[in-house]
C-alpha positions in Angstrom: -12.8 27.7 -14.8 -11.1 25.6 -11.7 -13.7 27.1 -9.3 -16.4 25.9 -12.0 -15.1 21.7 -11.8 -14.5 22.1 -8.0 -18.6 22.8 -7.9 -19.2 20.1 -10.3 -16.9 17.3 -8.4 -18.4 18.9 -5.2 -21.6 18.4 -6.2 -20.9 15.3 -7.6 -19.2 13.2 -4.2 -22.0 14.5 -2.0 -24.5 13.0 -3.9 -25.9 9.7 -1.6 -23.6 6.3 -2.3 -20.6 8.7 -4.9 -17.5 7.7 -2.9 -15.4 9.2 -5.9 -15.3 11.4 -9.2 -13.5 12.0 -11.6 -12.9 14.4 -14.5 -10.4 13.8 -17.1 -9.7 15.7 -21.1 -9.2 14.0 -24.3 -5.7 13.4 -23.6 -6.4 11.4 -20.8 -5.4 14.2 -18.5 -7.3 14.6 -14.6 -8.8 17.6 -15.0 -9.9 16.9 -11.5 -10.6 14.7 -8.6 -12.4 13.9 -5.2 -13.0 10.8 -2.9 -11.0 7.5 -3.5 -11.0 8.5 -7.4 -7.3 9.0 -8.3 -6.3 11.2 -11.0 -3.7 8.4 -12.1 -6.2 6.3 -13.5 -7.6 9.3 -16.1 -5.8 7.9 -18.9 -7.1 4.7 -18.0 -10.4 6.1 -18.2 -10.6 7.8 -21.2 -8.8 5.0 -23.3 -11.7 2.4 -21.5 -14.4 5.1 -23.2 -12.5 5.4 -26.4 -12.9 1.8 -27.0 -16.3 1.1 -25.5 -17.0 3.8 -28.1 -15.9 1.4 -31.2 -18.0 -1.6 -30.2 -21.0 0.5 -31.8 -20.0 3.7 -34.1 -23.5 4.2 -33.8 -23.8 5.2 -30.5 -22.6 8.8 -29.4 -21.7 7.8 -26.1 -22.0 4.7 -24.2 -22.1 4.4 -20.7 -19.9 2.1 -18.6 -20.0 0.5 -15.7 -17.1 -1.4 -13.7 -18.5 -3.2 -11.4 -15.1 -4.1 -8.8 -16.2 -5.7 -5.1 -18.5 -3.7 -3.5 -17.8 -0.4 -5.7 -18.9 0.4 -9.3 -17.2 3.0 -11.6 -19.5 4.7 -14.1 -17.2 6.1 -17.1 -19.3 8.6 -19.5 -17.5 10.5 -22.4 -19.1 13.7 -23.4 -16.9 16.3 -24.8 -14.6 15.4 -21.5 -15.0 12.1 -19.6 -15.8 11.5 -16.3 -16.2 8.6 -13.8 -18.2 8.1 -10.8 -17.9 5.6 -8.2 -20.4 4.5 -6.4 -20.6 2.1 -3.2 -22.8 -1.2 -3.6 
């Protein structure tokens, strides 16, 4: 399974403008990391999903986006979360 999320996260940061990526359980857990993502903010993360979640019960699973100076963190919860940043 570890060589399975080193493709993904690989695949992931050499996509055009990712800078980082991350991959984090339901615990809040890194499951892993690449770039300037650091696996210290996976709780952070997950508990920012978790609660975007509750704003509409409705919706499976909302997408969000951080926007911080001239990077942007996408956070996306499907079974486990994950968070991309991306340069402006």
């Amino acid at each position: 399974m570890e060589e399975q999320v080193d493709h993904i996260l690989d695949k992931i940061i050499s996509a055009p403008g990712n800078v980082g990526c991350l991959l984090a359980n339901n615990q809040g857990l890194c499951i892993g990391a690449r770039g300037s993502a650091s696996g210290k903010s996976a709780g952070l993360l997950v508990a920012i999903s978790e609660q975007a979640s509750k704003l509409d019960p409705n919706c499976n699973a909302p997408v969000v986006s951080l926007d911080a100076g001239d990077k942007v963190c996408i956070i996306y919860k499907n079974g486990i979360t994950g968070a991309v940043y991306k340069q402006k």
